[in-house]
RORO-64397 format. One record per residue (C-alpha): x, y, z; residue number from 0. Coordinates in nm, 4 decimals. Example, Ala and Ser with C-alpha at 12.3 -4.5 7.8 and 13.67 -1.06 7.14 Angstrom:
BEGIN
SITE        u        v        w   i
SITE   1.2300  -0.4500   0.7800   0
SITE   1.3670  -0.1060   0.7140   1
***
This chain:
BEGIN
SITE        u        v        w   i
SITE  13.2955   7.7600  14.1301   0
SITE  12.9946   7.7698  14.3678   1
SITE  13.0692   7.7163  14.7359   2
SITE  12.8063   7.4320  14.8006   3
SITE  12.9247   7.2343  14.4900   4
SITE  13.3031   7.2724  14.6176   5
SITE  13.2510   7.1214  14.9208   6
SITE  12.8947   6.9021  14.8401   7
SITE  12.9906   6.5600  15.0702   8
SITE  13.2907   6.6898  15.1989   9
SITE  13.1708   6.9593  15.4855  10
SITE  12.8414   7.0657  15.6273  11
SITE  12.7007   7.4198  15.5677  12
SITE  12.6780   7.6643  15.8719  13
SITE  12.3302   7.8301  15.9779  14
SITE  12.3159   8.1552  15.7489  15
SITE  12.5852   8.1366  15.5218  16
SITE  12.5506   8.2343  15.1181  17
SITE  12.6572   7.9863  14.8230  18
SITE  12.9290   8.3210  14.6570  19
SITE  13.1344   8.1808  14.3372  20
SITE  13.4831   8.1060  14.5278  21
SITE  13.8132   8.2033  14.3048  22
SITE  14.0683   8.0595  14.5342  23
SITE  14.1622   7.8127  14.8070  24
SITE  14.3758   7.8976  15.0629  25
SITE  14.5363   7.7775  15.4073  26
SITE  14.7891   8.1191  15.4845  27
SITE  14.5450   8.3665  15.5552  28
SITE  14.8245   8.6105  15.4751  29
SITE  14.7923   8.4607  15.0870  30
SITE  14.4027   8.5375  15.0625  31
SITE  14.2877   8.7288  14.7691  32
SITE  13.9196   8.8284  14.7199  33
SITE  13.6816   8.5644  14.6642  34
SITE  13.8801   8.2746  14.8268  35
SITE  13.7861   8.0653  15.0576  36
SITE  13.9911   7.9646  15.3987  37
SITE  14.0359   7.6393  15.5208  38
SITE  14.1059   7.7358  15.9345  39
SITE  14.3163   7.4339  16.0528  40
SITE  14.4394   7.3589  16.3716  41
SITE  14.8447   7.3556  16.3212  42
SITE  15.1349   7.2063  16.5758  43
SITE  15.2184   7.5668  16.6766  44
SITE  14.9115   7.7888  16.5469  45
SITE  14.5355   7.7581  16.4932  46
SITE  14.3926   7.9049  16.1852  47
SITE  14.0684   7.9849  16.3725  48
SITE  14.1930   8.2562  16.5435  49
SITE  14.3334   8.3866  16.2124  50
SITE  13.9549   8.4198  16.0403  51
SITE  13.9559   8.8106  16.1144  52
SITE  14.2247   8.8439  15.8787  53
SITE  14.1440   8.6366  15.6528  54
SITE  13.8142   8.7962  15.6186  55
SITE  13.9458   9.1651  15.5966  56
SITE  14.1499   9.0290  15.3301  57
SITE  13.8656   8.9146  15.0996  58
SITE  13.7896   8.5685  15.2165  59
SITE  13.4210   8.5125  15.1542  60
SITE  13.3891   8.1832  15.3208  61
SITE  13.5558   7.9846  15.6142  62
SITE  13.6277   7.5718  15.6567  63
SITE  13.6305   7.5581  16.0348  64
SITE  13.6428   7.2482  16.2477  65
SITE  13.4807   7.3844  16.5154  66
SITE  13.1625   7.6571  16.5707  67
SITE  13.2815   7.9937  16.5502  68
SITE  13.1051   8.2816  16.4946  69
SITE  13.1683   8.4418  16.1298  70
SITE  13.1005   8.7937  16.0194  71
SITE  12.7372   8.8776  15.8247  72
SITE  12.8206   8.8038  15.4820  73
SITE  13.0557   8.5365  15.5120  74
SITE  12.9444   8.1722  15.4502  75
SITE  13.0874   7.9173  15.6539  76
SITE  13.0931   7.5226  15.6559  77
SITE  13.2446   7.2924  15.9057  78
SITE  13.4185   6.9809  15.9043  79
SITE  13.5929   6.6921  16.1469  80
SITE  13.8733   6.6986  15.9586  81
SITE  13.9528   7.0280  15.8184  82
SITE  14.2604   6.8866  15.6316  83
SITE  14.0891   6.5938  15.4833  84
SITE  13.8439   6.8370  15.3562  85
SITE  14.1028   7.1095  15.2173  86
SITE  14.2603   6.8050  15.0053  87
SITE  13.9129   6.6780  14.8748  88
SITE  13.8107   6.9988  14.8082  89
SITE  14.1164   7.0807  14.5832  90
SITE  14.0749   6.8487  14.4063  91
SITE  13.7312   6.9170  14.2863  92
SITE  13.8389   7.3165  14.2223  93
SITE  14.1142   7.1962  13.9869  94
SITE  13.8971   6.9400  13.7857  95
SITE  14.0459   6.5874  13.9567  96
SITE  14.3852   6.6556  13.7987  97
SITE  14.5231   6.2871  13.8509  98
SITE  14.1697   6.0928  13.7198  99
SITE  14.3086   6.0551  13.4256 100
SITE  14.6666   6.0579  13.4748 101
SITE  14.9561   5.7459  13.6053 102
SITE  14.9864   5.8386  13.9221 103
SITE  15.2670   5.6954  14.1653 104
SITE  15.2963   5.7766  14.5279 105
SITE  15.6381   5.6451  14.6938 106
SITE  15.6823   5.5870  15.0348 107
SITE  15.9037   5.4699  15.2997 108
SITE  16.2224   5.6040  15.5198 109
SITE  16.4967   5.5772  15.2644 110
SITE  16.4844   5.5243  14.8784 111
SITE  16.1807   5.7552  14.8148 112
SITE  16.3879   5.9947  14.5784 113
SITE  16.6008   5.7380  14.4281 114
SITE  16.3144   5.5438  14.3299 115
SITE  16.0850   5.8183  14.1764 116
SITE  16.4252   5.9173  13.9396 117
SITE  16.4503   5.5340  13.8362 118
SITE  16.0539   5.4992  13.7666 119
SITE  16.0614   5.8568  13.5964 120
SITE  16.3067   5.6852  13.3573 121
SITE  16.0992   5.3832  13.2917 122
SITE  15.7696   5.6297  13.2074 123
SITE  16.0448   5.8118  12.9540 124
SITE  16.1250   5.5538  12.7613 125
SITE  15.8074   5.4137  12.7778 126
SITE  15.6899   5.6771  12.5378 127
SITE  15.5395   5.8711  12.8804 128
SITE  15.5727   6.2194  12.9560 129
SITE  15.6034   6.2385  13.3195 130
SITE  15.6100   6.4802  13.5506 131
SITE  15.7894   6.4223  13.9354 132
SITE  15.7272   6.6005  14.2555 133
SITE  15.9582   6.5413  14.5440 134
SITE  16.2671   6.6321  14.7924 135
SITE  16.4762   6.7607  14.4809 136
SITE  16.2567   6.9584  14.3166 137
SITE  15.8863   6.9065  14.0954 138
SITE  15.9850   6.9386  13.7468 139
SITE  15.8160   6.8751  13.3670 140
SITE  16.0181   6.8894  13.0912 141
SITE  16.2341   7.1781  13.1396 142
SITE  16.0148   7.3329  13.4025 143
SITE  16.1714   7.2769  13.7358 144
SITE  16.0451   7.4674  14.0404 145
SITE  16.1651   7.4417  14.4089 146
SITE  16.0678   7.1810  14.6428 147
SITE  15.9857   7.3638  15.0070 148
SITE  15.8245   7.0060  15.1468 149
SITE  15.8968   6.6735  14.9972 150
SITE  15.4900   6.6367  14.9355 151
SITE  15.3755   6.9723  14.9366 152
SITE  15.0319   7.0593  15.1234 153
SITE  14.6969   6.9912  14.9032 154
SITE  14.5841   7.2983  14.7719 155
SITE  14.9385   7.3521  14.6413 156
SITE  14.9939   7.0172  14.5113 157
SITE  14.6700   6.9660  14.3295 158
SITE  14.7404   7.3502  14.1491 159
SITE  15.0522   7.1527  14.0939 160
SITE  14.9425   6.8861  13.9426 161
SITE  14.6449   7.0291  13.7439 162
SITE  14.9708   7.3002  13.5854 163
SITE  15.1750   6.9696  13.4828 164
SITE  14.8619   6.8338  13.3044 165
SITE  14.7991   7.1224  13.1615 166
SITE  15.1200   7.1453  12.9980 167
SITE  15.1597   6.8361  12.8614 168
SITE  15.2189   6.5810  13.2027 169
SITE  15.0287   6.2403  13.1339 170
SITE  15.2044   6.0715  13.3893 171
SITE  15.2776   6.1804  13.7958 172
SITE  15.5617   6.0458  14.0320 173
SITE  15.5531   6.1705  14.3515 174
SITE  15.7447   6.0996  14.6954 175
SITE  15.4805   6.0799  14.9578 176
SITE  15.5963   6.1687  15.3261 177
SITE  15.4246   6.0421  15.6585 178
SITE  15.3883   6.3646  15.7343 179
SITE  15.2181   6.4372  15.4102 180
SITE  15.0107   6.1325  15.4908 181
SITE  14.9434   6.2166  15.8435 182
SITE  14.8113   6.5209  15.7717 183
SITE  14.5967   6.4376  15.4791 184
SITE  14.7840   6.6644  15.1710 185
SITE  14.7310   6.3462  14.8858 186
SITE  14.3948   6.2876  14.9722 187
SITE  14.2645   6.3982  14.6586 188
SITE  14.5585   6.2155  14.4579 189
SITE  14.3720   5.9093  14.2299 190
SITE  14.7021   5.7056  14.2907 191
SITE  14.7377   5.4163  14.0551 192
SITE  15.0562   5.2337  14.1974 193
SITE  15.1980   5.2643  14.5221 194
SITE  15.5366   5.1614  14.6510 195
SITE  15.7040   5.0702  14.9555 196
SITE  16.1034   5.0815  15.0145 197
SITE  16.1338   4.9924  15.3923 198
SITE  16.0872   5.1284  15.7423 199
SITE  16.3587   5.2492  16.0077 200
SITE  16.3035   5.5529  16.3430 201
SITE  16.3148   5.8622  16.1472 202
SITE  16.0391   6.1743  16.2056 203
SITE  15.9541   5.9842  16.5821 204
SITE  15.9501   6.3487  16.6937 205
SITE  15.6589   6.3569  16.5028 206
SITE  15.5147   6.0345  16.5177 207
SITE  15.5922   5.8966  16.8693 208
SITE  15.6744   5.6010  16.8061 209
SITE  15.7511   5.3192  16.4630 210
SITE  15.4042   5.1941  16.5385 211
SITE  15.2479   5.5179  16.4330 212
SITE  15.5257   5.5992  16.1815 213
SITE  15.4045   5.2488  15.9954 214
SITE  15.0354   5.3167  16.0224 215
SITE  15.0904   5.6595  15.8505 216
SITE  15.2873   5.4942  15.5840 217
SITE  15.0253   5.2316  15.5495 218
SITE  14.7433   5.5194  15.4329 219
SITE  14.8651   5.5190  15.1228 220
SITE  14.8370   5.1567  15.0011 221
SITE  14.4221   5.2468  15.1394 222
SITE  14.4342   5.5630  14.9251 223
SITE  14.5720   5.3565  14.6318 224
SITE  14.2960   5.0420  14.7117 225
SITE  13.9862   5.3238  14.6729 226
SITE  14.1290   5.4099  14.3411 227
SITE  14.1705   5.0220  14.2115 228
SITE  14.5430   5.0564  14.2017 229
SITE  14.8235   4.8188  14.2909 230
SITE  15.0848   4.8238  14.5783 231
SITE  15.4514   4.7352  14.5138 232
SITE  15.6122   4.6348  14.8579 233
SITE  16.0024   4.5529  14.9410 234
SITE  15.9302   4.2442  15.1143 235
SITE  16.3323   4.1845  15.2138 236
SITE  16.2188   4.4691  15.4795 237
SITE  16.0241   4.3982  15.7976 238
SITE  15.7663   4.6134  15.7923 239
SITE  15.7523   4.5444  15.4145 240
SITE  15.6794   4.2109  15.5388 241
SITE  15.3755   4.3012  15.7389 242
SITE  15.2591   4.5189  15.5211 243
SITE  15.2442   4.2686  15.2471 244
SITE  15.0584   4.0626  15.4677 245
SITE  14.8140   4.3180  15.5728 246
SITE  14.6944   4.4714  15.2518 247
SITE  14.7087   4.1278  15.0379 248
SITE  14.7087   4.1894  14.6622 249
SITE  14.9954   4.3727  14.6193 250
SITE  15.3386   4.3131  14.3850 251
SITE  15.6630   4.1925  14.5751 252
SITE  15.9652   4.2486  14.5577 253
SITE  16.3447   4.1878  14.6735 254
SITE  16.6024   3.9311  14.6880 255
SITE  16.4616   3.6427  14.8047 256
SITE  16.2671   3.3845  14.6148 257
SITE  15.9113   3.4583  14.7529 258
SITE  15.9544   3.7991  14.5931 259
SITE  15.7383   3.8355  14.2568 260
SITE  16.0222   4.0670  14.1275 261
SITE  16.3930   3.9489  14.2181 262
SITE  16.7177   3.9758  14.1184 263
SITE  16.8660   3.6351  14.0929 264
SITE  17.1810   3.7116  14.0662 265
SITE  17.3831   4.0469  14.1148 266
SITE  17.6939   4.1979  14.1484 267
SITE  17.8300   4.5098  14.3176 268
SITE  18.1403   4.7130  14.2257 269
SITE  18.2895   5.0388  14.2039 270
SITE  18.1229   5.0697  13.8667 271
SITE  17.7743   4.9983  14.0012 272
SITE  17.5663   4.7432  13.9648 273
SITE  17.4664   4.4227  13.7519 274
SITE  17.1690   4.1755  13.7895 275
SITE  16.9437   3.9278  13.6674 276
SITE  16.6066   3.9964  13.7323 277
SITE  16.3066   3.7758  13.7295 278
SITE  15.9429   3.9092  13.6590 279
SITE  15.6042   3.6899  13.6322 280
SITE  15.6510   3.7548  13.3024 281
SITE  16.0320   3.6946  13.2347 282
SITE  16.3756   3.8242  13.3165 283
SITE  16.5728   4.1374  13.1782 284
SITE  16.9537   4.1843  13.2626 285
SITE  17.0129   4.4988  13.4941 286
SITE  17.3381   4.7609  13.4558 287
SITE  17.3023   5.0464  13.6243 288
SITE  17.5863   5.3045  13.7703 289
SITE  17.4012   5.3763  14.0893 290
SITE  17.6252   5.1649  14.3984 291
SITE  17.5645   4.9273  14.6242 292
SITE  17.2760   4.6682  14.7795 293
SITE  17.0068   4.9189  14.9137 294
SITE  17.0547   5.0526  14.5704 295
SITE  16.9253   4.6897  14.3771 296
SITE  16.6598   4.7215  14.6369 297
SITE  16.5606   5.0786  14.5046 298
SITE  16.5585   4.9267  14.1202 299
SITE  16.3847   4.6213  14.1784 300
SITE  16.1246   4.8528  14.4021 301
SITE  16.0843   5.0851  14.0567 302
SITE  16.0870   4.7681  13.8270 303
SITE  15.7826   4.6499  14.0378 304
SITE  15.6052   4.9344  14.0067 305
SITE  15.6758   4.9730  13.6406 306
SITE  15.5907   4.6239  13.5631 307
SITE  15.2813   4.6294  13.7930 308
SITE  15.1562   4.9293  13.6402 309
SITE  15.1524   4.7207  13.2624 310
SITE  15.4742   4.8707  13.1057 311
SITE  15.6349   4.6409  12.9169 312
SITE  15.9735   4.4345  13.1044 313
SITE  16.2016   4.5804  12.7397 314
SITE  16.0454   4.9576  12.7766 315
SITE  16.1773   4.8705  13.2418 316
SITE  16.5046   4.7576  13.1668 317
SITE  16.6147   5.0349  12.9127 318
SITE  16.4713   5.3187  13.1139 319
SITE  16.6496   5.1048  13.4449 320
SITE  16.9540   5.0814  13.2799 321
SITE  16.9613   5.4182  13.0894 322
SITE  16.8556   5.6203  13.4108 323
SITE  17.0712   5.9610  13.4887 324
SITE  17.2297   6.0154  13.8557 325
SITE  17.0266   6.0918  14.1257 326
SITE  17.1324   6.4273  14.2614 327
SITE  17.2916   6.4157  14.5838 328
SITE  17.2599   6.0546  14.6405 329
SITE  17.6153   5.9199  14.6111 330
SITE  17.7323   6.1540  14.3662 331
SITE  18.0248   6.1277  14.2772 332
SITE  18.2742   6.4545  14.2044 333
SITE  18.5146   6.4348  13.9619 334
SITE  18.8750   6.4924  14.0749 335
SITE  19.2407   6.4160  13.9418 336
SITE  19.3928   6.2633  14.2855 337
SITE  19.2579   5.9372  14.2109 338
SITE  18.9635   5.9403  14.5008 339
SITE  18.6566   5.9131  14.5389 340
SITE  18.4189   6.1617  14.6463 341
SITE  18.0608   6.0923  14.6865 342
SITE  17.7812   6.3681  14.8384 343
SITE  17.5055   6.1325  14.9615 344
SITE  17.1506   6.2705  15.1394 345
SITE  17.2417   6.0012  15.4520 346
SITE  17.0505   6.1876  15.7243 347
SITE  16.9330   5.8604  15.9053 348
SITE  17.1382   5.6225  16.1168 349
SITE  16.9874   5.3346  15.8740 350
SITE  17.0416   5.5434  15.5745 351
SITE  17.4391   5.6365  15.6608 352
SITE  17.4667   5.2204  15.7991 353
SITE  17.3688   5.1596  15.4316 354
SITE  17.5709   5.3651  15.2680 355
SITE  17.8683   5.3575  15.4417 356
SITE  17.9088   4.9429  15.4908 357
SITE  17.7895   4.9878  15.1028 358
SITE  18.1386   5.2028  15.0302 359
SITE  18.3440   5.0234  15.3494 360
SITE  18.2664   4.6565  15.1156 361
SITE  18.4678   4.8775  14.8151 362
SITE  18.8167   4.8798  15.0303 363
SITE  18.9070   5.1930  15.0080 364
SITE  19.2587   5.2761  15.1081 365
SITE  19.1139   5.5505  15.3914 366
SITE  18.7413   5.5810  15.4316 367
SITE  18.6820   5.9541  15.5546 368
SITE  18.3036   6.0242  15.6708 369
SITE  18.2067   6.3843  15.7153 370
SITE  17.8936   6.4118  15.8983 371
SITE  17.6227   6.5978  16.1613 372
SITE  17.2735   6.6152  16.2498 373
SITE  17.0158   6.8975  16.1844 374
SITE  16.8805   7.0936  16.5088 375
SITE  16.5387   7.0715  16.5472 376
SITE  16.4621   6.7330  16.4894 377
SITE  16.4540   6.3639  16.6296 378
SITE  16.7516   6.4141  16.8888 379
SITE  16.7584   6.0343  16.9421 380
SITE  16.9689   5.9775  16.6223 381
SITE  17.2183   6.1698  16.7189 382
SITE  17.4626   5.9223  16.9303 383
SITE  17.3274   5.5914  16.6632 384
SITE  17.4719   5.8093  16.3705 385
SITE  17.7771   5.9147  16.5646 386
SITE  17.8461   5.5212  16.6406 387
SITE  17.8098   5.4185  16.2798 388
SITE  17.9984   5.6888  16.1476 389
SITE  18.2465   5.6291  16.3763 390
SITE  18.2502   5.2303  16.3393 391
SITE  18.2483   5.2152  15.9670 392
SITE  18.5218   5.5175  15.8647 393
SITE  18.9367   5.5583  15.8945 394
SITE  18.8481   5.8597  16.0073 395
SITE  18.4788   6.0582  16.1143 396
SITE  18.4547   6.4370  16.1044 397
SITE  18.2086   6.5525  16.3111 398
SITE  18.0423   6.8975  16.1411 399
SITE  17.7393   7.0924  16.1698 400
SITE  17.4553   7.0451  15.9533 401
SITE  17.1348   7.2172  15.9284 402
SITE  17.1516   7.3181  16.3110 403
SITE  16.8329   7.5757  16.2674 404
SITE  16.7490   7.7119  16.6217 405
SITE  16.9498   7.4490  16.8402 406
SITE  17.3000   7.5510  16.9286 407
SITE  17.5489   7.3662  16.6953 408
SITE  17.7925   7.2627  16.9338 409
SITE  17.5271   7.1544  17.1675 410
SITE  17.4112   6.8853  16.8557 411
SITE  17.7427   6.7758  16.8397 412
SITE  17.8147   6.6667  17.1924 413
SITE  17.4868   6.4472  17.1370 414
SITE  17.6970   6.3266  16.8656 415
SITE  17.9744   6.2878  16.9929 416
SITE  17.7999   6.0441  17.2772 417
SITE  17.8140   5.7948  16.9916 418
SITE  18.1390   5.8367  16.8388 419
SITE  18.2974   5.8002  17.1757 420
SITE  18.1853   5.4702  17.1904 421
SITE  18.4207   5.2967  16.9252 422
SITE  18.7105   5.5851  16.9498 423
SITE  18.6962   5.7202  17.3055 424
SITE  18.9403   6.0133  17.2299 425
SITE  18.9592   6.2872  16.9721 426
SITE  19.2112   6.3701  16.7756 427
SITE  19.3685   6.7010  16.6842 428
SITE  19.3754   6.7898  16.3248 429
SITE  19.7427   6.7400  16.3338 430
SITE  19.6615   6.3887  16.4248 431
SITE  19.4034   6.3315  16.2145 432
SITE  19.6340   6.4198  15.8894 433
SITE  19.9513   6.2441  16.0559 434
SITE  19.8212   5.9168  16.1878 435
SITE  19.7360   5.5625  16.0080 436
SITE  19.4794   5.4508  16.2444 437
SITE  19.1230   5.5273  16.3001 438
SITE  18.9992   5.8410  16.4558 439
SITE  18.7670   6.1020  16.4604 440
SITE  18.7808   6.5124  16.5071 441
SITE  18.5119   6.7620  16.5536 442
SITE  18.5278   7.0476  16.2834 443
SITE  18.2097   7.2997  16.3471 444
SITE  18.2362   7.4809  16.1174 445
SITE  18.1020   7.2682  15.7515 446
SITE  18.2990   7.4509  15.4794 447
SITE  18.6131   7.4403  15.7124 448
SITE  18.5869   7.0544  15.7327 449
SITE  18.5330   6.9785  15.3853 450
SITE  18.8181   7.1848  15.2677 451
SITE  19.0435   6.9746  15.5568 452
SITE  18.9408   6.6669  15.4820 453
SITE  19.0206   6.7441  15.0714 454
SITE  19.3750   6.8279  15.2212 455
SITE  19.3987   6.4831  15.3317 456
SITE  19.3036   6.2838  15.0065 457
SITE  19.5539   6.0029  14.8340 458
SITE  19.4855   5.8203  14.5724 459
SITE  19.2509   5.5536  14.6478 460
SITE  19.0653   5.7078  14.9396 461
SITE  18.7415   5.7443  14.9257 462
SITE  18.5612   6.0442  15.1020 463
SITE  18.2031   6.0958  15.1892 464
SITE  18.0219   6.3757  15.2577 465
SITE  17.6854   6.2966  15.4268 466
SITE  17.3981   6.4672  15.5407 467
SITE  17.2648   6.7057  15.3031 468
SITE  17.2655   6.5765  14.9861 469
SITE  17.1592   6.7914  14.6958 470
SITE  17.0378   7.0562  14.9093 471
SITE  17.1297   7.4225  14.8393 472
SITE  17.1674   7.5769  15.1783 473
SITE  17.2123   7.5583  15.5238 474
SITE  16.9359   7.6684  15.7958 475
SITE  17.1122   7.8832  16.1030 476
SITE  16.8601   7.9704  16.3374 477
SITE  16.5593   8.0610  16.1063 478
SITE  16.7496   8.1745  15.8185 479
SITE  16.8754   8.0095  15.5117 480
SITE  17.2149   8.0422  15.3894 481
SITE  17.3305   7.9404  15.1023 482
SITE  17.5783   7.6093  15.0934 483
SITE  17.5903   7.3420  14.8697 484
SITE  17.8523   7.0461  14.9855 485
SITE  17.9542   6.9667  14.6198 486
SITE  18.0519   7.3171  14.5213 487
SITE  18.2040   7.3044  14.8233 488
SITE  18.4089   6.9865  14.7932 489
SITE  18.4958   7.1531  14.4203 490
SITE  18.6203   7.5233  14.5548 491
SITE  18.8671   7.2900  14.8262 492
SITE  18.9619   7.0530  14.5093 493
SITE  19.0701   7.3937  14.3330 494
SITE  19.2603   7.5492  14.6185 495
SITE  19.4823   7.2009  14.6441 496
SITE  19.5518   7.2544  14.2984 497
SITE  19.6736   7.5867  14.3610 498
SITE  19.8685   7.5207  14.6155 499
***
């Protein structure tokens, strides 16, 4: 494809430059093959200017730069004001608009994003649709699934994404769509047709500074999804749901109460999931579905929104709601034979563990135990609120490590244990911990240690919950990735009490 008609309306040409064919796109100017072009972007910790020399020597035979540089004879150069905004626009037109003529929807919002994209992936199913889903867990078609290294991937990557779905069959897209994704412009060339909204709490403020800019990031992609004529499904029993409803207008509505377009008007939660009435503009469908608690009814109604708003049909919502498979890592449950019940949940927000653990607290467990920490490296703010919730809402709280990457571990968990101190102000020994009735909390480092502890505690009717990484595969010590998944682990400490 010709340089000039890659990037016709999207960048302006430099003084000198060729038009060569271009054979790839890239944005690692360690990835360049001959022929590609390089889109130089200005990163948090790096600038891909002063990478150009070897991404020339490489092979590159044009540059994207957002500022005047001086390029090599021979190599073409355009430049743009925003260089990622370009790179996204740009990929789209090398891989032939993948999502023109595909369902596209984009999911956004603090919690929910992954639960949701599962329950609308079931909807497209039985619908007759052959979709394909890119998000936290993994992207997958059919039996195709690859690894997910970034919830939304970056746009030359997800557009080759996309374009290899369609190729293969894909007719439909569901995708989870970040605010950092959005921030940094990686689904600007996505045609969305439906967008959804789950809800807003502090998460990423590292990042964004502060909720104001979180929400306006979120809010992008109800604008991306207005340019393409498509529709925007907001939870309107959240706050910022509320504004945003307000603020973009047309949009489909949903939630419990009776201003929402889609509702449930009448539910009920139990230890075998959930059950509700729901009302639609164009009727009401009765709801079963295994996945637990409120925030949960939230998550279907948000997917029956965007289902119905998209035109499927309310028979072809409910038996793809009701028939949808468990969400991995999101409350799921491990089987055991001591009568308790374990769950693995993703919880790595003080909003998201709130939910989930007044969710399981409301189910009257004899012992609620809460194994939890907070990754290095990120939003250190949430640190004491998760410690406090954790610590307000369990029998007993286990403080662990997580994902602790370059931070020390036991440094993350005195910022944890700021909170915890709050409702318990002493902790307790292990021997303490496994002797006492009352409500407590101890500090176990060391993740695989803790789980197999708290297993060693279990009677029948407890209920233990392992929080924090979900259906991840590994944990991330300093810059390296080990590998650690929480329910293997919870299944290796079942065997051992079995053996003992």
């Amino acid at each position: 494809m010709k340089l000039s008609f890659l990037l016709k309306d999207i960048a302006d040409p430099l003084e000198g430059g060729q038009d060569p064919e271009i054979s790839g796109l890239f944005y690692d100017s360690r990835q360049i093959k001959p022929g590609g072009l390089f889109f130089a972007l200005r990163g948090e910790k790096t600038d891909g200017h002063d990478f150009i020399p070897q991404a020339v020597s490489a092979g590159a035979v044009a540059v994207l730069v957002e500022r005047e540089v001086s390029l090599p004879p021979g190599v073409s150069g355009y430049i743009a004001k925003d260089g990622r905004r370009a790179m996204a626009l740009a990929a789209a037109a090398f891989y032939g608009d993948p999502s023109a003529d595909m369902l596209v929807f984009g999911v956004t919002g603090t919690n929910g994003k992954t639960t949701v994209t599962y329950l609308i992936e079931a909807v497209l199913r039985a619908s007759g649709r052959r979709p394909a889903v890119l998000g936290t867990v993994n992207y997958r078609f059919g039996d195709i699934v690859l690894p997910s290294e970034h919830t939304t991937p970056e746009s030359v990557d997800l557009l080759r994404t996309i374009a290899e779905f369609r190729r293969m069959g894909a007719d439909a897209i569901v995708m989870e769509v970040s605010s950092h994704a959005l921030a940094q412009r990686r689904v600007d060339g996505v045609r969305f047709d439906a967008g959804v909204f789950t809800n807003l709490t502090p998460e990423h403020l590292d990042y964004h500074g502060d909720m104001e800019s979180y929400f306006s990031e979120k809010r992008r992609l109800f604008t991306l999804v207005s340019q393409n004529g498509g529709v925007g499904i907001v939870n309107v029993d959240d706050p910022y749901g509320r504004r945003l409803a307000a603020e973009i207008g047309s949009v489909v509505t949903c939630g419990l109460g009776e201003e929402a377009q889609v509702r449930a008007k009448s539910w009920s939660l139990s230890m075998e999931g959930i059950a509700a009435e729901v009302q639609t503009p164009d009727g009401e469908f009765d709801l079963r579905s295994r996945l637990l608690g409120d925030y949960n009814l939230h998550n279907l109604l948000c997917a029956a929104g965007a289902a119905w708003g998209a035109g499927l049909s309310l028979a072809k919502v409910a038996e793809g709601l009701c028939g949808a498979p468990p969400v991995p890592g999101r409350l799921e449950r491990i089987d055991n034979d001591l009568g308790a019940l374990l769950l693995v949940d993703y919880a790595h927000t003080g909003d998201a563990l709130e939910k989930v653990l007044s969710t399981l607290s409301e189910l009257k467990p004899r012992r609620l135990i809460t194994i939890f920490g907070c990754g290095g490296d990120r939003d250190r703010r949430k640190r004491p609120v998760m410690g406090e919730i954790a610590a307000r809402f369990s029998d007993l709280a286990v403080v662990v490590s997580d994902n602790p990457r370059t931070e020390d571990p036991l440094a993350i968990i005195a910022e944890i244990r700021q909170g915890v101190v709050k409702v318990h102000p002493r902790e307790w020994s292990r021997d303490e911990a496994r002797d006492s009735q009352g409500r407590g909390f101890v500090v176990i480092p060391d993740r695989r240690e803790a789980i197999r502890f708290a297993v060693s505690l279990l009677r029948r009717g407890d209920l233990l919950l392992v929080a924090g990484k979900g259906h991840e595969d590994y944990q991330i010590i300093g810059r390296e990735k080990f590998h650690f998944d929480d329910r293997e682990e919870l299944r290796r400490a079942l065997e051992r009490l079995e053996d003992k």
